[in-house]
N, C-alpha and C positions, 0 to 999 in steps of 0.2 A: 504494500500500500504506500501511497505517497502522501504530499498534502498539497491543500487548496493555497494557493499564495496572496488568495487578496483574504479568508476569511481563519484560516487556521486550520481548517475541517481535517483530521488524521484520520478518515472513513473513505479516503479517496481508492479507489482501484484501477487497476491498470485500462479497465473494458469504461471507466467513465468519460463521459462525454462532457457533462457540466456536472459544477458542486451542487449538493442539496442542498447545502443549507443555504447556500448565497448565489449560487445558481450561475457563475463565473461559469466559462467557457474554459477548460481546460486546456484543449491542444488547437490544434488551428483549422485540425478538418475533424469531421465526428464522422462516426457510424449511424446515417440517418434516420430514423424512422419513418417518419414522413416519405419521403422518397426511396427509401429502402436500396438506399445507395452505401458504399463503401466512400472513405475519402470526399465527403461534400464538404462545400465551402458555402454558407449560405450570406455570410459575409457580417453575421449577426453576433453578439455580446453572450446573449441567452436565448434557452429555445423558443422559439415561435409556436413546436406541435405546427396544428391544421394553417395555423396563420401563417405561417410558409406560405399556402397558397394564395391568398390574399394578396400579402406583400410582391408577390411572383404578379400580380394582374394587377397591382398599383403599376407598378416598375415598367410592362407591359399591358395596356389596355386591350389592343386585340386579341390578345388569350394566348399566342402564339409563343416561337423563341425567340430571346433576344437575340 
């Protein structure tokens, strides 16, 4: 286990993506759920969950890719 560097949290493991308790982004790409991607980058602080896709149709309004 490691720990969180903005909150202290020593509950960290190797498979996390963000802290619990303070919700910091751990490494710089996660293992996605939303997208059910390996290595995503969604370019965010903390997790979004569904609001990924939201933000994904702010960013782009035709629905399409950028």
């Amino acid at each position: 286990m490691s720990k969180c560097q903005n909150c202290g949290n020593s509950e960290i493991n190797v498979t996390d993506n963000f802290c619990m308790i303070c919700g910091t982004k751990l490494k710089s790409t996660c293992s996605c759920w939303v997208k059910k991607a390996d290595n995503y980058d969604c370019g965010e602080h903390s997790c979004l969950g569904y609001g990924l896709y939201r933000l994904e149709k702010v960013k782009d309004p035709r629905g399409g890719e950028e």
